[in-house]
N, C-alpha and C positions, 0 to 999 in steps of 0.2 A: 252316304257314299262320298270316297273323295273324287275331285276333279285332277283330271292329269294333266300335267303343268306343260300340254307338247303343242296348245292347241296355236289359231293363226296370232297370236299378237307378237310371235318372232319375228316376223316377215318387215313387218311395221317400226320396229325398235331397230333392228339392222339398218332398213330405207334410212330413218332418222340419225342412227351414227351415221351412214355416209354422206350425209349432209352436212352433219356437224366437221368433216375432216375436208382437211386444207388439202389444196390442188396446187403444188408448185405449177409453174408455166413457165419460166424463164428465173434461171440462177446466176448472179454475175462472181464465173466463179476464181476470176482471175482480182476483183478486189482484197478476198482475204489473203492474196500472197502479195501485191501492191502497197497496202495500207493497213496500220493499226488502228482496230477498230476498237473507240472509244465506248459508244452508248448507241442503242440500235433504239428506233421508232417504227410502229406501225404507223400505215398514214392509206387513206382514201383513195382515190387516184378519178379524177374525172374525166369521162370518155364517152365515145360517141357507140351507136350503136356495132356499126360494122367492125370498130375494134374492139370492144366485146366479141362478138363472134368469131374474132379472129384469133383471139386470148383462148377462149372455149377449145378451138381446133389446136391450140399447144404451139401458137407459132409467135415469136417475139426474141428480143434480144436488147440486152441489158449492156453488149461490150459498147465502150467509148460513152456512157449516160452517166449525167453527173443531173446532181439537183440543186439549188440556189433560189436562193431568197430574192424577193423583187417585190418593192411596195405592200412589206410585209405579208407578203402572200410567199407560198414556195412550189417552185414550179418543177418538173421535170425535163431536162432535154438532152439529145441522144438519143434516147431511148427508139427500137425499129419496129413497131408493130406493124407488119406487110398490110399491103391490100387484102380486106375479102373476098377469095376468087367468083363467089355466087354476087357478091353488089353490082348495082349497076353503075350509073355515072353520080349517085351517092357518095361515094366511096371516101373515104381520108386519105388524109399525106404522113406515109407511114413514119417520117421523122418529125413531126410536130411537137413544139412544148405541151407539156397536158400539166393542167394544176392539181397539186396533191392537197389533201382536204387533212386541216390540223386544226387542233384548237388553238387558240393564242396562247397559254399557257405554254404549249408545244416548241410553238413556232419560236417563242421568245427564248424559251429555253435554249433549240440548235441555233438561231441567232447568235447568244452569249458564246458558246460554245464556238460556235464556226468561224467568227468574228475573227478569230485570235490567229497568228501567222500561221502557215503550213498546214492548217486545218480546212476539210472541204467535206459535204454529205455528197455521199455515194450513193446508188440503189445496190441491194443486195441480191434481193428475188422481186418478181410479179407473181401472186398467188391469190385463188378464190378461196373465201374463206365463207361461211355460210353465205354460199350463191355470190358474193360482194367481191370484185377487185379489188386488194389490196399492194400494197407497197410497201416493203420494209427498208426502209433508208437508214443509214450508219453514221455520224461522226466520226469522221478519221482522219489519221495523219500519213501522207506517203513515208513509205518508206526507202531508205537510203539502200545503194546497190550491197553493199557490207551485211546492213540487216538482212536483205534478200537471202544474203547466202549464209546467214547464222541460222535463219530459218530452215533452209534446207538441209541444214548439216542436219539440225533435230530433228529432220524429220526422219531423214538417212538413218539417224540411229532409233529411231522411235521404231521404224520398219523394221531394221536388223534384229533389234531388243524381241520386239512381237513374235520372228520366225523362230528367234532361238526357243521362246517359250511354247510353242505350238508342238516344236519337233519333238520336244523332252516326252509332252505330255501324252 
């Protein structure tokens, strides 16, 4: 006789995709209209317990964070992770530099890259990624007020272009 293929190991294989699936927490969404972005990294991010916990509850902010290199290390600052309202006098200083975890390879690479005038790493988002903090930071160049608004022309029309096709269809 056959086996019917309904039994519990669905339960189990679900659990384990949504572990495997990334958890945005904070998008810094004002760099993609600021700056071209070159080459993006994932990167580590070292933290203490309560900002963990604080990451978890979805609370964090990327506006005004930029990331820079110091004694061949690369750190983050800016960056707002509030207090944990359950800690006690534990607690962190929600604007703290926190160091981003790269390998030398990495690091030398945005180095070369970031060195050169008008160029700086940005953060993009903070997200977990199997259960881990991560950080994806960007090489980029600001952008001049001109580029600003050729951007938005495109985008004006990318929108226009879309409705006209939806309405047809």
């Amino acid at each position: 006789m056959a086996k019917s293929g309904g039994g519990g190991g669905g339960a189990k294989s679900k659990a384990k995709a949504d572990d495997d699936a990334i958890k945005v927490v904070a998008r810094n969404r004002r760099a993609r209209f600021e700056f071209d972005l070159i080459e993006k990294v994932e990167a580590g991010i070292v933290l203490t317990g309560t900002e963990v916990k604080s990451l978890r509850n979805g609370k964090a902010s990327l506006e005004e964070s930029y990331a820079a290199v110091s004694q061949d290390e690369v750190w983050l600052y800016g960056c707002d992770i509030p207090e944990y309202t359950q800690a006690n006098r534990m607690n962190h200083k929600p604007k703290r530099a926190r160091k981003l975890l790269l390998h030398r390879r990495e690091i030398d690479k945005l180095v070369s890259k970031a060195s050169d005038k008008g160029f700086t790493l940005v953060p993009l988002q903070i997200y977990f990624k199997n259960g881990i903090a991560k950080v994806e930071i960007s090489v980029a160049r600001g952008r001049k007020l001109y580029d600003k608004r050729d951007a938005l022309k495109k985008q004006d029309a990318k929108r226009d272009m879309d409705r006209a096709v939806r309405g047809r269809g």
